[in-house]
N, C-alpha and C positions, 0 to 999 in steps of 0.2 A: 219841454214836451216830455211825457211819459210814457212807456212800455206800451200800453194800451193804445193811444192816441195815434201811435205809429204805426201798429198794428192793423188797427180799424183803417186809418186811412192807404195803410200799403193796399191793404184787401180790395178797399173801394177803386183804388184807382187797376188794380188787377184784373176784377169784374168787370169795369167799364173798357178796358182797353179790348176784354176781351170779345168784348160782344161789338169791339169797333164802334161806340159811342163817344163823343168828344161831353166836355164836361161840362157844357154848356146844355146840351140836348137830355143831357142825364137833370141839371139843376132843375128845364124845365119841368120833366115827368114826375120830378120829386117836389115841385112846389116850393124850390128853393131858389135861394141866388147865386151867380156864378162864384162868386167870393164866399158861399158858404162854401163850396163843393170844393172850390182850391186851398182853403183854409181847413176843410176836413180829412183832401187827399194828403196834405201836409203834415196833419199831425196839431195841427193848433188850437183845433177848437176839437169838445165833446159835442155829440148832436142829442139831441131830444130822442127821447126812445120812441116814439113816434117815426120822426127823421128817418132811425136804425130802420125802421120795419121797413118803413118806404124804398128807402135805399134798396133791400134786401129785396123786395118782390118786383121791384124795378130791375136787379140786375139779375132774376132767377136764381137767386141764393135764398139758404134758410139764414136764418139773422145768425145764428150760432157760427158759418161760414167767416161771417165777417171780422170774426176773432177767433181763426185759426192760423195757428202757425203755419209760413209758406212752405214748411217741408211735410208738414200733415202729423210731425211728432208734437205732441204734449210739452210745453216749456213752459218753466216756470215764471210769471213773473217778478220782475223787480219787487224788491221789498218797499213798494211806494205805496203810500195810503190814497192818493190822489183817484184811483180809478174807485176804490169803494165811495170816494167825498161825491164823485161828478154824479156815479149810481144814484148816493144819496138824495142830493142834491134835484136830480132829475124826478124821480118817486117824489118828494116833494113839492113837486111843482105842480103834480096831478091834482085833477078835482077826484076828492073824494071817490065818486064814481067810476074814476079811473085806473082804481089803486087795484082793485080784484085781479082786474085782465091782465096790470107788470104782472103783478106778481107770479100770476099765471106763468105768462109767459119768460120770466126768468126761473120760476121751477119745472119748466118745461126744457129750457137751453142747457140747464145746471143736467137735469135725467139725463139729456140727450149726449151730452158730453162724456157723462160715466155709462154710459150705455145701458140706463137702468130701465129702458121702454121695452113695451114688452114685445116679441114678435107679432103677436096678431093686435091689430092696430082698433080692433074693436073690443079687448082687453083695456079698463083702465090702468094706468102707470100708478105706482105708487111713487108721489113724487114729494110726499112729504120731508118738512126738513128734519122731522124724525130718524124717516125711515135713509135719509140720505147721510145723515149722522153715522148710522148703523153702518152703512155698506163702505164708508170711509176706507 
């Protein structure tokens, strides 16, 4: 198991406890199986970024939530290649057509992370990997 995996899964089962959800009633609403959800809360298996969102608007979390650290500080992860491979991996499994919207929406997790959105939410972000390079 790796950094991230434990991570995502502490979160998930954090969110579910706390909305008093058993992990069965969470697998239904998510379109998953129970052994996905015990295998996720574990740490064992990566989910489909799909899965991530479900999860996430199922337990009123933003997805970014779900990989943060439980003290709310910034830590670094392990120097493990594995969370960019499952990333990869995942984005790959997209159809074509699906590829705009990750990307979107992990240059939207990445902004929201460095706090690079702007206050007025009808403002676009500059969320390019340019402009994110820059502000490093």
């Amino acid at each position: 198991m790796n950094t991230i995996n434990k991570l995502l899964g502490a979160n998930v089962r954090k969110h579910r406890k706390r909305l008093r959800i058993t992990q069965e009633k969470l697998a239904e609403k998510c379109g998953k199986s129970l052994g996905t959800i015990q295998l996720m809360e574990t740490g064992k298996v990566w989910p489909e970024i799909s899965t991530i969102e479900r999860l996430a608007e199922t337990l009123g979390i933003t997805d970014a939530l779900l990989f943060e650290p439980d003290d709310g500080a910034a830590q670094p992860l392990e120097a493990d290649p594995a969370p960019m491979r499952h990333l990869l991996l995942a984005l790959a499994s997209l159809d074509d057509d699906q590829v705009p919207d990750a990307l979107a929406a992990i240059e939207r997790i990445v902004a929201e992370s460095r706090g690079l959105l702007p206050d007025d939410p009808t403002q676009e972000a500059d969320v390019s990997t340019k402009s994110l390079r820059k502000r490093k």
